[in-house]
N, C-alpha and C positions, 0 to 999 in steps of 0.2 A: 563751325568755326575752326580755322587751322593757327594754329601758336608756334609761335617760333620763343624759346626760352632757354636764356640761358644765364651764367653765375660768374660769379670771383674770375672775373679779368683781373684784378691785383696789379692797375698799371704798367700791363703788358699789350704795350700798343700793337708791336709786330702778332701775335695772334690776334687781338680783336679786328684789324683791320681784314687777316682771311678769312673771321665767321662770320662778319658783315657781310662780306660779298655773298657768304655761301646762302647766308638769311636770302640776300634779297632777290637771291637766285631761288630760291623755297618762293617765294610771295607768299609770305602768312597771313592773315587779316588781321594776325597783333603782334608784336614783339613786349615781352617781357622780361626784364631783367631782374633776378634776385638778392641782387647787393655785391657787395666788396668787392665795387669799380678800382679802387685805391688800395694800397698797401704792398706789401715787400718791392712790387719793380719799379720802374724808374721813369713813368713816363705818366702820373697822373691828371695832369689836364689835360692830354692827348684823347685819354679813356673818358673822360668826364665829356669832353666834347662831343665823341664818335656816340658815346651811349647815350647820350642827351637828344641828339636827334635821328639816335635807330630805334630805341623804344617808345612805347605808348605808354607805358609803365616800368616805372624803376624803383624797386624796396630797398632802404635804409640796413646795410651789411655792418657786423661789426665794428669792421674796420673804417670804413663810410662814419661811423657811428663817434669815433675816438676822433677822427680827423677831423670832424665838424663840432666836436666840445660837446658831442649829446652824450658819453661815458667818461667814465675811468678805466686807462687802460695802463693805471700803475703797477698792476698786477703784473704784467703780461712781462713773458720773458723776454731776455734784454736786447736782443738784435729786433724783436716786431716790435719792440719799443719805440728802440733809435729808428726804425723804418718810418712808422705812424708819427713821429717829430719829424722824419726831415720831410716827409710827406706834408705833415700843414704848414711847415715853412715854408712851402714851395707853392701851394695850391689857389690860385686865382681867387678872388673874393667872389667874383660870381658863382666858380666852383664849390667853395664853401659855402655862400647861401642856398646853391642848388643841393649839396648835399644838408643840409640842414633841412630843409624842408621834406624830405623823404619819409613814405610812413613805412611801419614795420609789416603789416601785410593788405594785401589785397584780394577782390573776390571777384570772379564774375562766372554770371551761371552759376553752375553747382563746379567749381573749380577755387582752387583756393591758393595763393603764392606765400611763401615765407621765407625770410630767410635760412633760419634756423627751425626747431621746434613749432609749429604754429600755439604751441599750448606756452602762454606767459612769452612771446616771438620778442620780449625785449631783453630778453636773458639769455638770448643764441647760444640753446643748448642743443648740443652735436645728438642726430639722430642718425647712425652711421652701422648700431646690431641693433641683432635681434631684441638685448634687454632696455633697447631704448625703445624702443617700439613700443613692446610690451606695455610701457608706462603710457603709452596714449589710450590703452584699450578704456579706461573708465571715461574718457571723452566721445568715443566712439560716433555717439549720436549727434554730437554738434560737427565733427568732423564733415567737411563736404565730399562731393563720390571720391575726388582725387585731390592730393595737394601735393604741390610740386616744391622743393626746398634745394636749398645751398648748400653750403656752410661746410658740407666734409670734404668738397672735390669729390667725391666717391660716385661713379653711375651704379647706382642699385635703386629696388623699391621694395618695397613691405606688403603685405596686404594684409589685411586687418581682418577677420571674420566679426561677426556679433556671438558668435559659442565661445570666442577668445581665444582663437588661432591667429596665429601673428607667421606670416611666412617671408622667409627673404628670397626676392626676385632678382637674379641678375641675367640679362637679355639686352641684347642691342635695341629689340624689340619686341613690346610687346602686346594684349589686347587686351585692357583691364574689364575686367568681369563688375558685373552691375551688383550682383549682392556684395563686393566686398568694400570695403575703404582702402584707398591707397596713398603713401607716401612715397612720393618717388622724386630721387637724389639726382640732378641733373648734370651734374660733373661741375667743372671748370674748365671757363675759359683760357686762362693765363699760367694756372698752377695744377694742372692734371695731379692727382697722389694714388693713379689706380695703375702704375707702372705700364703708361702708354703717354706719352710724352707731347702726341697731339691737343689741341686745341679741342674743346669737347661743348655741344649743344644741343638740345632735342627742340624735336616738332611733336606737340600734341591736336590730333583732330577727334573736337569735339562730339562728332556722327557716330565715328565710326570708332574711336573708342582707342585708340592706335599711340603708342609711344615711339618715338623710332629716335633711337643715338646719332649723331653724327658727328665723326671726327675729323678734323681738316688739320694737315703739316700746316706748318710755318715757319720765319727763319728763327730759330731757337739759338744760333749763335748772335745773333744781333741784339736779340731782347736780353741775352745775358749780358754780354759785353754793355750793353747801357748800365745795368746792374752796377756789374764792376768798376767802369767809371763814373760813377758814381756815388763809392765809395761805402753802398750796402753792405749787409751779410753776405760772403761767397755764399755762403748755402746756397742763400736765394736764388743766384744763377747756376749754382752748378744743378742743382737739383729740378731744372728744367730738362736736363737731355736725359734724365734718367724717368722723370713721369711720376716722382715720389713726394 
């Protein structure tokens, strides 16, 4: 089975709209989305739409999480705040139901999706080093061969030994080995933070055991300038041309 998977589009229609095409230029036999369809950009029902009917499965993101009243995100600091409000102010009632029904992870085969951590996946705790890693080793065994996650924007993966070796993988591509476990970090769609400014997805095939990155341009001054009139965080769009 070949997978097409990818994460945190963060209502940035101008990139989801080039990894679609690139998806379905791959022809996977699934598409899998990781969550936080929604949040900092400016164009959430757009995202909600396109990924509603490009994947087969879509997991419950944070942000997806707060927009649809399944968290509190009083915590959170004050621009993803004001972002996550003008966001469900804005967000179509069937988009909210569809994100409210979203579950926090999914399986098939011996493959496993999460947003964040799959260990307690309702608590989207960043697994981004090595000493987060390290914290999964006493689940080791319920762990499936590979789980694929969100949540940091980061392309990296872990592999897990059972002696309790924890190593950090970073490769465009790679061949995961059968004795080990692995976590691997799929990037972002919409908010890259691995100082490459591209749009970012992988394909995993199930055979043959293969991870392979794929990054696609898009227009990155368009998806900002919606930002800005919009009247978000700068950050939020500047921090698009830079990939941070």
């Amino acid at each position: 089975m070949r997978l097409a998977i990818l994460s945190d589009v963060h209502a940035n229609v101008e990139a989801l709209t080039e990894v679609e095409a690139a998806i379905r230029q791959a022809r996977p036999d699934m598409v899998v989305c990781l969550g936080d369809v929604v949040g900092y950009g400016a164009s959430p029902n757009e995202c909600c739409d396109v990924v509603r009917k490009l994947a087969q499965v879509v997991l419950l993101g944070n942000h997806d999480a707060a927009v649809a009243g399944r968290m509190d995100y009083s915590y959170y600091y004050d621009a993803a705040r004001r972002a996550l409000d003008w966001t469900a102010a804005r967000v179509s009632s069937e988009n909210q139901l569809w994100l409210r029904s979203l579950p926090y992870t999914h399986k098939v085969e011996n493959i496993g999706f999460s947003h964040g951590s799959p260990v307690l996946p309702a608590e989207y705790e960043y697994v981004f080093a090595l000493e987060q890693a390290r914290e999964l080793l006493p689940h080791l065994e319920r762990l499936p061969e590979v789980t694929f996650i969100g949540h940091s924007h980061l392309c990296k993966a872990f592999a897990l030994s059972s002696g309790g070796l924890v190593e950090d993988v970073s490769a465009t591509s790679l061949a995961l080995d059968p004795e080990r476990r692995y976590i691997v970090s799929v990037g972002s769609v919409g908010q890259p933070r691995d100082y490459d400014n591209r749009a970012c997805f992988l394909t995993y095939d199930s055979q043959t055991r293969a991870v392979e990155y794929h990054r696609v341009s898009y227009d990155i001054e368009s998806a900002a300038q919606r930002i800005f009139d919009a009247k978000l965080a700068v950050n939020f769009g500047r921090r698009l041309f830079l990939g941070v």
